[in-house]
C-alpha positions as CSV (number, residue, x, y, z in Angstrom):
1,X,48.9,89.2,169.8
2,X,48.1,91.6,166.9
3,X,51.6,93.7,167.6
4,X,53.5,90.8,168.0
5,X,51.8,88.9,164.6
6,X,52.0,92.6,162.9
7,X,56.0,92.9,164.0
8,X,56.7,89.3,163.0
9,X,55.6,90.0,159.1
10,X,57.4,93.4,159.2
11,X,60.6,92.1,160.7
12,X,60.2,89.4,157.9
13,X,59.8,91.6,155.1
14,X,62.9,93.5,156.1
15,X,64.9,90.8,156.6
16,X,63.7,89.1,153.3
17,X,64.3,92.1,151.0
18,X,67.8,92.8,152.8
19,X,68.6,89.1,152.2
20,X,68.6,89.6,148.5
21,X,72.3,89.5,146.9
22,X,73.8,92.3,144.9
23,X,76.0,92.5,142.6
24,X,78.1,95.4,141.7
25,X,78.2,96.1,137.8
26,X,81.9,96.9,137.1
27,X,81.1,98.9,134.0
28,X,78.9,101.1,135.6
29,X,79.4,101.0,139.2
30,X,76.0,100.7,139.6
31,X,74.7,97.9,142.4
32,X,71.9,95.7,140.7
33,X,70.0,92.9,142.0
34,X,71.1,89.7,141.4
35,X,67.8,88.1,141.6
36,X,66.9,89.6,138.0
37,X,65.4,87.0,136.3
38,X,66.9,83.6,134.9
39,X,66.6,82.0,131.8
40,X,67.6,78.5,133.4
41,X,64.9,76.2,131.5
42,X,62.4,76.5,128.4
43,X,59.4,77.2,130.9
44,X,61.6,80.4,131.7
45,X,61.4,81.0,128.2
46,X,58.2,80.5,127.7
47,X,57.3,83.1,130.8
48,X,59.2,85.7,129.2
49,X,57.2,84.8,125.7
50,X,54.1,85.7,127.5
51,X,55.5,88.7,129.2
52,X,57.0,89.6,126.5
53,X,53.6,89.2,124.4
54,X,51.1,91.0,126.9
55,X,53.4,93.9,127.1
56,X,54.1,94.7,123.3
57,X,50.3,93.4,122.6
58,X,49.5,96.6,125.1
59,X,51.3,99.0,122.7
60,X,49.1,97.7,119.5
61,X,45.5,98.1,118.3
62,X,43.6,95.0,119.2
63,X,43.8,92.3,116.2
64,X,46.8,93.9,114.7
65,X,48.4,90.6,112.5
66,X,51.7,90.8,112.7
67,X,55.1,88.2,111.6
68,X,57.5,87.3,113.5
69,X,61.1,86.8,112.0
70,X,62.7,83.4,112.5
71,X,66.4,83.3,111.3
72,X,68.1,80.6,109.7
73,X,71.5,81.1,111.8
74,X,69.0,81.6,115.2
75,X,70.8,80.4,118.2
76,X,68.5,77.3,120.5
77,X,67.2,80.3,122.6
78,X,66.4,82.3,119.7
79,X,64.4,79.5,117.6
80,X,62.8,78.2,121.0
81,X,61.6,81.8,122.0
82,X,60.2,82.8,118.8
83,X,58.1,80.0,118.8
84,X,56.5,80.4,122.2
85,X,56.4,83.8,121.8
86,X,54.0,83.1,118.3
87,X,52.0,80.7,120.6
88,X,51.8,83.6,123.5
89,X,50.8,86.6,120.9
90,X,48.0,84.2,119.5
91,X,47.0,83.6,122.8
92,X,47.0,87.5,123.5
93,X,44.3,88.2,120.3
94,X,46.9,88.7,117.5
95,X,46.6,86.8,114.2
96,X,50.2,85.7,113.6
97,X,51.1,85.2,109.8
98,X,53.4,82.9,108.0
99,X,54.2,85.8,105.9
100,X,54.7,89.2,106.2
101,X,52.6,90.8,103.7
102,X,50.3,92.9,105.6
103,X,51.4,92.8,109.0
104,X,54.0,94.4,111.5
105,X,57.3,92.2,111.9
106,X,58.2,91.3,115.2
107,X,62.0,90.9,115.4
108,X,63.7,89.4,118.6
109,X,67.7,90.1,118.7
110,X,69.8,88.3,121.7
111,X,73.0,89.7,122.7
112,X,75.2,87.8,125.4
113,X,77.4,89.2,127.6
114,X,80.1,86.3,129.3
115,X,81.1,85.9,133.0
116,X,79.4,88.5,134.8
117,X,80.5,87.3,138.3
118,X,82.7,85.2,140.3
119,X,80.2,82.3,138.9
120,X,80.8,83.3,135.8
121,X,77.3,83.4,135.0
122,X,76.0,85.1,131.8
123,X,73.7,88.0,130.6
124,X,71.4,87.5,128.1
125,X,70.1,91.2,126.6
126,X,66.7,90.3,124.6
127,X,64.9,92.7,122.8
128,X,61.7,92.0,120.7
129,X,60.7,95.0,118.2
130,X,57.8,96.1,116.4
131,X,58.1,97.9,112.9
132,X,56.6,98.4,109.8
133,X,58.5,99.5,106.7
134,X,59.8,102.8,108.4
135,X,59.5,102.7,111.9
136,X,59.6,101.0,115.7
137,X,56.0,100.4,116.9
138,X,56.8,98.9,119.9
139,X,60.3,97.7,122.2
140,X,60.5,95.5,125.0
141,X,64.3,94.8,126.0
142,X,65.3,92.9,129.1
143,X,68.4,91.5,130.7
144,X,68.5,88.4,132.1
145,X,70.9,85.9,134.0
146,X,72.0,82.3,132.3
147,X,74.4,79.9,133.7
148,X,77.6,79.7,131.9
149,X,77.2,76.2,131.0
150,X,74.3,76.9,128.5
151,X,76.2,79.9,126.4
152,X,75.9,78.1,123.5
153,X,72.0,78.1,124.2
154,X,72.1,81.8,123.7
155,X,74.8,82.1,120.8
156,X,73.8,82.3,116.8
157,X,74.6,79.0,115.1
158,X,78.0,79.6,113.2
159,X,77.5,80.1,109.2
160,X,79.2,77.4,107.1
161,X,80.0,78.8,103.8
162,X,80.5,76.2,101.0
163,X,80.9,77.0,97.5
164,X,80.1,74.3,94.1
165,X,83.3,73.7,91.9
166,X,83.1,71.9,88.7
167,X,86.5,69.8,87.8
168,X,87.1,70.3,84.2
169,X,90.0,67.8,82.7
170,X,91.7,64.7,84.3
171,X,91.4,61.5,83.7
């Protein structure tokens, strides 16, 4: 009964980690999983906040304070993930200012990458950083899958440039 129970969970485990689909990346002709995370809802989001959070917060002295950027033109994802990750570095022992004066800024930059399959799913590339004046402290990047559907999600709000005239003359 042990064998057989034994056998079972092994034949399982096979079976589950063959099951998984790959993807061949065309660039690189290297297979990858394409069970690499998703970024399908804000609760993903927030995960990779705290991920994101314990794993820089493990490359800093404990109670370093430190800013986090927030950019005007920030895409959804961007404005959303900043915000939870603030929430998950406080809740990792990090004071978090509202300004930067004495502390390391935290940047996050999102890059994506369109219609990496037949689904035309996307890539998002996230990278948070850690620098002073001079230097990286501390990197995290990741790549991540998105549904095509949410792009603009992931994509900077576009910049509207307006310029003040004053009319002079007339009637």
């Amino acid at each position: 009964m042990k064998k057989t129970l034994a056998a079972a969970c092994i034949a399982a485990l096979l079976a589950g980690g063959c099951a998984l689909p790959v993807h061949q990346d065309s660039a690189a002709g290297i297979p990858a999983a394409a069970s690499q995370r998703a970024l399908h809802s804000a609760a993903h989001w927030n995960g990779l906040a705290r991920d994101v959070a314990q794993r820089l917060s493990a490359r800093l002295a404990p109670q370093t304070a430190l800013f986090v950027n927030q950019h005007g033109d920030a895409s959804a994802f961007d404005r959303a993930f900043t915000t939870q990750l603030i929430t998950a570095l406080l809740e990792v022992g990090h004071p978090v200012l509202r300004t930067p004066a004495g502390a390391l800024r935290v940047g996050v930059d999102t890059q994506v990458k369109p219609g990496i399959d037949a689904t035309g799913a996307l890539e998002v590339i996230v990278s948070t950083s850690v620098t002073d004046s001079s230097q990286f402290i501390a990197r995290e990047t990741g790549v991540f899958r998105a549904d095509a559907a949410d792009e603009a999600l992931y994509l900077a709000a576009p910049q509207t440039r307006s310029k003040a005239f004053q009319v002079v003359g007339g009637e």
